[in-house]
Rosetta silent file (secondary structure, phi, psi, omega in degrees, C-alpha in Angstrom):
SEQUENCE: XXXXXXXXXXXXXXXXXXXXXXXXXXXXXXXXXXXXXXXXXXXXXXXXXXXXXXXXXXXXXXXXXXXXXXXXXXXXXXXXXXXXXXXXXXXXXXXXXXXXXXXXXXXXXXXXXXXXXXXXXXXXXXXXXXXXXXXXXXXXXXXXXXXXXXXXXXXXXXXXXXXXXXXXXXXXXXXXXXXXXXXXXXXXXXXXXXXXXXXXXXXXXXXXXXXXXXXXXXXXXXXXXXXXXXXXXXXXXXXXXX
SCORE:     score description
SCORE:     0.000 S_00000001
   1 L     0.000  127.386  170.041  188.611  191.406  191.936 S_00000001
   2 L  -131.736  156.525 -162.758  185.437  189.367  191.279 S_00000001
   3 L  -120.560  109.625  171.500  181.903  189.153  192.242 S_00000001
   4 L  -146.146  146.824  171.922  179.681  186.009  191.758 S_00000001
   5 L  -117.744  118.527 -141.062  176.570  184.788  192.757 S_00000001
   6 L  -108.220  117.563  176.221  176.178  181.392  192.761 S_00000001
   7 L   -81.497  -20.678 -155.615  172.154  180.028  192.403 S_00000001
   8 E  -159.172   96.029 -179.355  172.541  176.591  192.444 S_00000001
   9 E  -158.837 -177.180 -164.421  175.737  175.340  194.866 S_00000001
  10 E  -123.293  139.692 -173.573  176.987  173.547  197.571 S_00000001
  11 E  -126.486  102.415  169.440  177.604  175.023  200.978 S_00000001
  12 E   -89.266  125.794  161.210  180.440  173.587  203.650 S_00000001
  13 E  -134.728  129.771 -171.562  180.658  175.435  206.789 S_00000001
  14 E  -101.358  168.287  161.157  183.293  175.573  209.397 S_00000001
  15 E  -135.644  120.512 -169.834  183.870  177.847  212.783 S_00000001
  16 E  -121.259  131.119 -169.396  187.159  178.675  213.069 S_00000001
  17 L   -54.484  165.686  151.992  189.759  180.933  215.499 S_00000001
  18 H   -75.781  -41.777 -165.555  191.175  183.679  213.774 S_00000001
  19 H   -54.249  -39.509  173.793  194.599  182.406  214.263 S_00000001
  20 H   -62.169  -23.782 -176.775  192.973  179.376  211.506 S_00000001
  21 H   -85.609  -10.204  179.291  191.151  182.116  209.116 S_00000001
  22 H   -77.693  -49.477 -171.307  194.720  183.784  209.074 S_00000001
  23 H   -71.342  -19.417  147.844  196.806  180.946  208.581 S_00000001
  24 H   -29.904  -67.675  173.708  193.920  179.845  206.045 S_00000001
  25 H   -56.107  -57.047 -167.379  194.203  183.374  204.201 S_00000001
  26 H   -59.098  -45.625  166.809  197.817  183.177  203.826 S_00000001
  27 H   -29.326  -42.751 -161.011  197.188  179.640  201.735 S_00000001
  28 H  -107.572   -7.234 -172.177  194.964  180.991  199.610 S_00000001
  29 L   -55.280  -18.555 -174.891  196.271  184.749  199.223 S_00000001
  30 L   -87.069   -1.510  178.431  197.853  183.530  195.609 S_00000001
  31 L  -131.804  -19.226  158.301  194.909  182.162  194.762 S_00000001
  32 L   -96.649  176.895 -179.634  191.849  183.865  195.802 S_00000001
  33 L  -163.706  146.620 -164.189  191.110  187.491  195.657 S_00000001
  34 E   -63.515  133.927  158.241  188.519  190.353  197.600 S_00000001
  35 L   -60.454 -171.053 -174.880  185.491  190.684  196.086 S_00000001
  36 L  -118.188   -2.150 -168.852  184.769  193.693  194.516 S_00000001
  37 L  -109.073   39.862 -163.460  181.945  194.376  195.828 S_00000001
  38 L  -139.590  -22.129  175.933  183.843  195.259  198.813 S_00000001
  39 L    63.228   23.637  170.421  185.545  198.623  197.255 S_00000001
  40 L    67.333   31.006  152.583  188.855  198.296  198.529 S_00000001
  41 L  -115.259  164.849 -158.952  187.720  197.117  201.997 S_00000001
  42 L   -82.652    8.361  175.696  188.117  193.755  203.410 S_00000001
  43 L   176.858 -171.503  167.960  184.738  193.339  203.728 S_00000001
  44 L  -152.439 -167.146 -160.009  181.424  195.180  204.351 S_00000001
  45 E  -105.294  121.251  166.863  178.388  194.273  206.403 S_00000001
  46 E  -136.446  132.096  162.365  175.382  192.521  205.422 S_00000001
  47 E   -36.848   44.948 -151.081  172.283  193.236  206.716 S_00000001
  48 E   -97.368  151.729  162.052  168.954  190.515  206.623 S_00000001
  49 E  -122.306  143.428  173.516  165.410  190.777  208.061 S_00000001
  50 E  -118.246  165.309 -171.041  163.797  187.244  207.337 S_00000001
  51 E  -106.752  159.007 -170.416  160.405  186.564  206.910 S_00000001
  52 E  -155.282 -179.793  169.912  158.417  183.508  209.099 S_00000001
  53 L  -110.198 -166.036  178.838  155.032  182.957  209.273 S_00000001
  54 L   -59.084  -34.156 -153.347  153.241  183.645  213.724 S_00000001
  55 L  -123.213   37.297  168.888  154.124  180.076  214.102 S_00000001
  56 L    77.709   34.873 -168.754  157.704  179.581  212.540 S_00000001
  57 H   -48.562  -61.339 -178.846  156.935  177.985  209.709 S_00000001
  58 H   -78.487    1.306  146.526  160.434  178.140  207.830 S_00000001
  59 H   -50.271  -60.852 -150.317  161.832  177.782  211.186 S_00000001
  60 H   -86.199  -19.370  162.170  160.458  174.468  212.108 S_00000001
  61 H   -53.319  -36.618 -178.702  161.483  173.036  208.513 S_00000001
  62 H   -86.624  -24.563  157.593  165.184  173.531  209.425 S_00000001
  63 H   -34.698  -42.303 -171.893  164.533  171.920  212.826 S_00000001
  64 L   -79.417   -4.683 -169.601  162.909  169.321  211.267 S_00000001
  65 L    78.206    7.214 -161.374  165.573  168.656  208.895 S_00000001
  66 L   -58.654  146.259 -165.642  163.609  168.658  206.178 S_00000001
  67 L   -82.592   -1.139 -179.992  165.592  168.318  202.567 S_00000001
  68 E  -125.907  121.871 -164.158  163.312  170.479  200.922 S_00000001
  69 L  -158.932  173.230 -158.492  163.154  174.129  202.729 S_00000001
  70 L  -150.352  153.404  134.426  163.047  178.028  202.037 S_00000001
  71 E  -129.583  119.956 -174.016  163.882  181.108  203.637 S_00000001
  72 E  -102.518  150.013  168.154  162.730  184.487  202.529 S_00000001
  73 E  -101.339  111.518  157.024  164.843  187.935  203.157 S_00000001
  74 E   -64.438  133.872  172.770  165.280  191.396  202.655 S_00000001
  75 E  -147.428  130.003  175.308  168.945  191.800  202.499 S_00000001
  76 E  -115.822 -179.063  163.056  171.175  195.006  201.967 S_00000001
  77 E  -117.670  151.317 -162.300  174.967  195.488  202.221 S_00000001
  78 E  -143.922  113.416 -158.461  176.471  197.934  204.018 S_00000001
  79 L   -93.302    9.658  158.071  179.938  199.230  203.983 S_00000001
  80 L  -149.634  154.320 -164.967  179.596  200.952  207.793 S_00000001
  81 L   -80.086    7.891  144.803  177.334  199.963  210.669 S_00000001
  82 L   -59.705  -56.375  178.842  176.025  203.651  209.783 S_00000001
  83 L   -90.345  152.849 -161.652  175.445  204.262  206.585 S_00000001
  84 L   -63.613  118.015 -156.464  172.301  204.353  204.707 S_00000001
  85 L   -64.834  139.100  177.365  171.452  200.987  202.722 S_00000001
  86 L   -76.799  -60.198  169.884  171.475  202.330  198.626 S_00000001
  87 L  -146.611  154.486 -160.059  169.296  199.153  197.992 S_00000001
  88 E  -124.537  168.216 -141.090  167.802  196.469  199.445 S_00000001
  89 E  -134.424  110.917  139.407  167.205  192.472  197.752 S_00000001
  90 E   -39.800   30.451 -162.702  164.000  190.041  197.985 S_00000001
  91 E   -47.937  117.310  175.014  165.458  187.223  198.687 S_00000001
  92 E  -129.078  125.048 -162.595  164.429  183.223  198.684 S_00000001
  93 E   -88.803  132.900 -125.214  167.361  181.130  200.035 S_00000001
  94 L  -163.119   38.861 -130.955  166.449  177.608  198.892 S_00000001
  95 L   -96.907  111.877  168.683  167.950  173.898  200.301 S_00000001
  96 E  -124.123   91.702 -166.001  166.862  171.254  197.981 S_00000001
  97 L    61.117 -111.496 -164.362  168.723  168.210  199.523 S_00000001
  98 L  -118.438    3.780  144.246  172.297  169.084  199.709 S_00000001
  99 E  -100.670  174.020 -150.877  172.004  172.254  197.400 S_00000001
 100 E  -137.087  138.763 -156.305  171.734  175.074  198.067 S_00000001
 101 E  -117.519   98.774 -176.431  169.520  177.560  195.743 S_00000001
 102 L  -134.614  148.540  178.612  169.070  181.355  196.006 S_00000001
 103 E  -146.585  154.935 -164.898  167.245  184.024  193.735 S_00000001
 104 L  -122.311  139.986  176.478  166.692  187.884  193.793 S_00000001
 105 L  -147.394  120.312 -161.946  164.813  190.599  193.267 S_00000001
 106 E   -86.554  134.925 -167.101  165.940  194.254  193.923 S_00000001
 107 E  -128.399  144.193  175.036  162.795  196.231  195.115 S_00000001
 108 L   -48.851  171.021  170.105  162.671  200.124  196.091 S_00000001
 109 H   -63.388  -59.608  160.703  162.606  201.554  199.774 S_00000001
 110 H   -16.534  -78.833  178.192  158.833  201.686  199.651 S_00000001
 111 H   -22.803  -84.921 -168.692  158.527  198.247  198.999 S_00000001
 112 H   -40.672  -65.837  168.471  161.113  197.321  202.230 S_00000001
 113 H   -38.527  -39.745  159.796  159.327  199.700  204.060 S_00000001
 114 H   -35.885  -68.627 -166.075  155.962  197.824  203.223 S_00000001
 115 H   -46.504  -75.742 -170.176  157.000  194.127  204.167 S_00000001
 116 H   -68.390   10.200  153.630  157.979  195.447  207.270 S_00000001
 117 H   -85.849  -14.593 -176.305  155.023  197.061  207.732 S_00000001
 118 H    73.795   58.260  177.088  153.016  194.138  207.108 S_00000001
 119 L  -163.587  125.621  173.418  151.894  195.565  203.255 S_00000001
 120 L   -88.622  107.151  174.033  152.865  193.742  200.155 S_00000001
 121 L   -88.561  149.505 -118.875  153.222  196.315  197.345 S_00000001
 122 L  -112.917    7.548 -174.318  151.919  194.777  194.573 S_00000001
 123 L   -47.107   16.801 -151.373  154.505  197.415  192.186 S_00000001
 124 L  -127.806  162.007  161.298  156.153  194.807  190.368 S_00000001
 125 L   -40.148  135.086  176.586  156.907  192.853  186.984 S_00000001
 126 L   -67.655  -16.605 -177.192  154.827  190.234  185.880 S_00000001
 127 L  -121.531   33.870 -178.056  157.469  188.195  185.199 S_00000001
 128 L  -103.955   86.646  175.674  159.487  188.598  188.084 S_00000001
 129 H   -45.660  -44.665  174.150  159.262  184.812  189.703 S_00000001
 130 H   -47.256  -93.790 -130.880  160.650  185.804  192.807 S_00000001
 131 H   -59.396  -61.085  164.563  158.488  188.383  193.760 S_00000001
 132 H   -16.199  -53.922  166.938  155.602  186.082  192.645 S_00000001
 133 H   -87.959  -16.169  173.394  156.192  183.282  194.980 S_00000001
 134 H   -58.424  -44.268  171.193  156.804  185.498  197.570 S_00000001
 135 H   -50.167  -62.084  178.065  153.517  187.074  197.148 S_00000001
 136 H   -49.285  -54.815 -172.094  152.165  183.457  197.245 S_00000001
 137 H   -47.125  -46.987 -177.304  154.148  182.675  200.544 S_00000001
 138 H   -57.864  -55.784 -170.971  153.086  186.063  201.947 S_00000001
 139 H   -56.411  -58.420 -143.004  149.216  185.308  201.491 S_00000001
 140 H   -68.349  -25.649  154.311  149.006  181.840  202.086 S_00000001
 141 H   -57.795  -34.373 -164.252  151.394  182.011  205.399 S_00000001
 142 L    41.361   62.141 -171.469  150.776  185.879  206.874 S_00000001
 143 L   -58.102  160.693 -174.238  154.262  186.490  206.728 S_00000001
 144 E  -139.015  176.422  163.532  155.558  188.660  209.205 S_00000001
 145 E   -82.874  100.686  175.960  159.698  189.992  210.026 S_00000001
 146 E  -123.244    9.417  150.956  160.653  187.843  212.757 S_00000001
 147 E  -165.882  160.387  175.176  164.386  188.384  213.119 S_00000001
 148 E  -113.130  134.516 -168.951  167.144  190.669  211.833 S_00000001
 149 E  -104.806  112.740  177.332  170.633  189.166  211.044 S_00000001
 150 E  -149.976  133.094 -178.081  173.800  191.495  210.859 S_00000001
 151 E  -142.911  154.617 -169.509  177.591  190.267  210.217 S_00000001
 152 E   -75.627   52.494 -151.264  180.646  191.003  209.283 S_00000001
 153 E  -105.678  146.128  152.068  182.000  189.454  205.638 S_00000001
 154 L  -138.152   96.593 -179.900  184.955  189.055  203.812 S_00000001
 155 L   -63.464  164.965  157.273  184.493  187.319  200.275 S_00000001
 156 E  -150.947  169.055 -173.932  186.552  186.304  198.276 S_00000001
 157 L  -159.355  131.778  170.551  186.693  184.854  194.789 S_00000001
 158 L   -34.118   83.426  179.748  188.867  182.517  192.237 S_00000001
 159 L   -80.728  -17.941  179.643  190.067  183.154  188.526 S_00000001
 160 L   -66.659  -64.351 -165.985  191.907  180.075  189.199 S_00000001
 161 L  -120.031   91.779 -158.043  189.065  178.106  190.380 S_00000001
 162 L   -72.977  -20.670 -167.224  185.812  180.505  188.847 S_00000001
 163 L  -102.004   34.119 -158.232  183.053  177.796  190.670 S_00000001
 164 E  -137.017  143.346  168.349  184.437  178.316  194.066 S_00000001
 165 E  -156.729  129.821 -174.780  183.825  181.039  196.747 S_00000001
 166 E   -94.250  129.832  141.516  185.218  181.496  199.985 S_00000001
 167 E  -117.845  147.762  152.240  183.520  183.552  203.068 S_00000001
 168 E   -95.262  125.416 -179.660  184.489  184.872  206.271 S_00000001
 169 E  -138.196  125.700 -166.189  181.917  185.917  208.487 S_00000001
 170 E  -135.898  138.696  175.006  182.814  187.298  211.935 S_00000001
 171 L    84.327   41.895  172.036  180.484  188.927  214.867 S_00000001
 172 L   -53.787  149.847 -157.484  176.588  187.420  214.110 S_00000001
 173 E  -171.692  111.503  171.684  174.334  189.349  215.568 S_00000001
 174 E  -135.832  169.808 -149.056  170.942  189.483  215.703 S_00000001
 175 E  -162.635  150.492  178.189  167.826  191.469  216.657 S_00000001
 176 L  -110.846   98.053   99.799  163.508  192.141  216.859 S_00000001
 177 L   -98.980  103.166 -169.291  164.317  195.322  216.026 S_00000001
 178 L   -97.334   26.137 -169.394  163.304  195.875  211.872 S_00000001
 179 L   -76.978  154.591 -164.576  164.112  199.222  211.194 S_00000001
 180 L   -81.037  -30.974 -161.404  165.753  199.148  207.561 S_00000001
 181 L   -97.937  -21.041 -177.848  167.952  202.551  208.404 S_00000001
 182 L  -134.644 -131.815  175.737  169.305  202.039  212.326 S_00000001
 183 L     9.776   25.131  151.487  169.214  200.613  215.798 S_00000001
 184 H   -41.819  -92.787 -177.114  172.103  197.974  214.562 S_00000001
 185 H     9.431  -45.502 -172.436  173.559  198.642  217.665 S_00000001
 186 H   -85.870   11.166  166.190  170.704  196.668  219.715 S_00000001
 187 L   -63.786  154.053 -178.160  172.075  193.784  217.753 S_00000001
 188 E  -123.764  120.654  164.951  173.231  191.095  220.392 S_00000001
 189 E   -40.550  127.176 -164.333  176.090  188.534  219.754 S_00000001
 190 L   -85.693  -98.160  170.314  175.087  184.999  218.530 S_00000001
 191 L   -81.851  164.108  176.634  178.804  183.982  219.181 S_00000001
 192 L   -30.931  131.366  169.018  182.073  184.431  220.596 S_00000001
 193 L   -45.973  -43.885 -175.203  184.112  187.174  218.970 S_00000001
 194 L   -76.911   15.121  147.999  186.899  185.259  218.807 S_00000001
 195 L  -104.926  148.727  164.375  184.878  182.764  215.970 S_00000001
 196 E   -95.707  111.541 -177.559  184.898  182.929  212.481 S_00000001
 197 E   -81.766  171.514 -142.292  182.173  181.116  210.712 S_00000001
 198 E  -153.800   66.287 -151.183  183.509  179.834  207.451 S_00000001
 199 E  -105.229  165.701 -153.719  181.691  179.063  204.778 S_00000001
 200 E  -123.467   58.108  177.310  183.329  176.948  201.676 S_00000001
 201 E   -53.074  139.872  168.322  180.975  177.677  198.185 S_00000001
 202 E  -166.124  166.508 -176.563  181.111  175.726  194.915 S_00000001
 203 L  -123.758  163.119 -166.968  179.178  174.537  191.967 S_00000001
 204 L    42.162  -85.155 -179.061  179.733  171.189  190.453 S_00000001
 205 L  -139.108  150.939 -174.522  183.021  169.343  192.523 S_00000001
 206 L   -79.383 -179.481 -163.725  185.340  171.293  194.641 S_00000001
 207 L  -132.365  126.734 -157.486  189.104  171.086  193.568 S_00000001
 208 H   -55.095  -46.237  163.468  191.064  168.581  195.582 S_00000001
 209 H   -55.858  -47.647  174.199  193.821  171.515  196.577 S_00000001
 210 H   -74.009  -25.380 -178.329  191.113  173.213  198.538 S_00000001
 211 H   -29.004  -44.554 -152.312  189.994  170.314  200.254 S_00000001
 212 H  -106.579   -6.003  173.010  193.661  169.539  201.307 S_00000001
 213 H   -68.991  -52.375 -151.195  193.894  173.992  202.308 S_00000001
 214 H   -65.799  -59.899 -177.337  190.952  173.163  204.612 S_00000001
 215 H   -56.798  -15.799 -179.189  192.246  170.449  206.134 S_00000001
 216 H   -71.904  -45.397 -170.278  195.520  171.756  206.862 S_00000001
 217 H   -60.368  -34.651  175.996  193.639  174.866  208.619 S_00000001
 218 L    70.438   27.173  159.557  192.162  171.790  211.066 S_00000001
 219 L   -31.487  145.647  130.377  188.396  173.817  211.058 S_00000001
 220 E   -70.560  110.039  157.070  185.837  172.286  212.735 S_00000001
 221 E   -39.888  109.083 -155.096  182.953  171.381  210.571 S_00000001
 222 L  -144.154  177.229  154.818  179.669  172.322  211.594 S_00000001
 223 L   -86.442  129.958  170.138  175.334  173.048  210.836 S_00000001
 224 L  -141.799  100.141  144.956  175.085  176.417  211.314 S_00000001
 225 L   -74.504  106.510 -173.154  172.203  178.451  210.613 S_00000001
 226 L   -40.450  -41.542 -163.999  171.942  182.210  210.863 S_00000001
 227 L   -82.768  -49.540 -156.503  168.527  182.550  210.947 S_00000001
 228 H   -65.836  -58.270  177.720  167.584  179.568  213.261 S_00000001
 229 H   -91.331   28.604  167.085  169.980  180.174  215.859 S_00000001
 230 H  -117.530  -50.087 -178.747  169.689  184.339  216.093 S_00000001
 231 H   -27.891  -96.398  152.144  165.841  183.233  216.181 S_00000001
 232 H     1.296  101.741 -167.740  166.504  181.185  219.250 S_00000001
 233 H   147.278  -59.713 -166.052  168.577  183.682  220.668 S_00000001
 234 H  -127.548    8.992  158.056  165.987  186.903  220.490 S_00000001
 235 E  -126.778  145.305  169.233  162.639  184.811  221.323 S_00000001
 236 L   -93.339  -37.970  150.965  162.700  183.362  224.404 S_00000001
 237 L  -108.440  122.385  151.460  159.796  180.942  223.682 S_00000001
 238 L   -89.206  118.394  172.706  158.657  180.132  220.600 S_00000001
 239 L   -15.941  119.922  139.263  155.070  179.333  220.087 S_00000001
 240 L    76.746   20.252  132.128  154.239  175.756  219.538 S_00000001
 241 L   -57.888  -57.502 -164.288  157.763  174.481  219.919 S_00000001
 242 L   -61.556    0.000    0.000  158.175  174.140  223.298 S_00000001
């Protein structure tokens, strides 16, 4: 079982029945395999609060379509909608034209407890870039937590094909509720149970056997953004949209 995190890749995403992520799995069971980071469950949970500025800043870039765009995160993983996150990730999610960019920085409870307090603690390495631009983003913005994202994953990952990574993601769900320890529950369904989003990772060129697995599967291709559409979802108006 392997675990990789890919900074600099390309992301296709489909929404799919289950009966397609099954017949999908059986293609690929000889060739993919559960991440490991999953502990000898088919998946675990992961957990985001994103950051915005009052008037949607990183919002209205992916509306706008723009090719150069950001999102920042807190993000933990969680292997029951119960238990207590071990640690939680800085994130900044990155789209520079048609890649897709992400970097990390693992920060204490304090910390998480800060952001979402609206207090940047200032505890960190000098040479820790992440935290750095966040800290720019944070001033110059007044970031605030304006939605929390919780799903349902099952990775998977290649020795056969090492640039390639397959997810399943099933029951998005989002929430204005930020505590980092509970109230998952008041999460609300973005979509139907019965879809699977789908997403299709790789670095450099994808390998023409999955191409022809996907197509076989018949997936519908789609834009799908967690964060945009859970926004949209749990504000009922957004300020200087409408």
């Amino acid at each position: 079982m392997l675990h990789r995190t890919f900074t600099n890749r390309y992301e296709v995403k489909y929404l799919a029945t289950h009966d397609q992520v099954t017949y999908l799995k059986g293609r690929l069971e000889n060739l993919f395999s559960t991440d490991e980071n999953t502990n000898g469950m088919d998946g675990y949970y992961n957990h985001s609060i994103y950051f915005d500025s009052p008037r949607y800043y990183f919002y209205r870039e992916k509306q706008e379509g723009l090719l150069l765009r950001m999102k920042p995160r807190l993000r933990t993983h969680l292997q029951t909608l119960d238990s207590s996150p071990s640690q939680w990730f800085l994130e900044l999610k990155g789209r520079y034209d048609k890649t897709v960019q992400k970097r990390r920085s693992l920060i204490d409870r304090s910390s998480a407890d800060g952001l979402i307090s609206g207090i940047f603690n200032h505890n960190y390495s000098n040479t820790d870039e992440t935290m750095r631009e966040f800290e720019y983003m944070w001033a110059r913005l007044s970031l605030r937590p304006s939605v929390s994202v919780l799903y349902y994953r099952e990775p998977f990952n290649s020795e056969f094909f090492p640039n390639v990574r397959i997810t399943f993601d099933y029951r998005i769900s989002g929430s204005l509720n930020f505590s980092l320890t509970g109230a998952r529950s008041q999460h609300e369904l973005l979509n139907s149970p019965t879809d699977v989003l789908v997403e299709l990772k790789y670095t450099e060129s994808i390998p023409r056997l999955i191409i022809d697995l996907f197509r076989e599967a018949e997936m519908r291709q789609v834009t799908f953004s967690k964060y945009a559409l859970c926004l949209e979802s749990c504000v009922e108006k957004i300020p200087a949209l409408s």
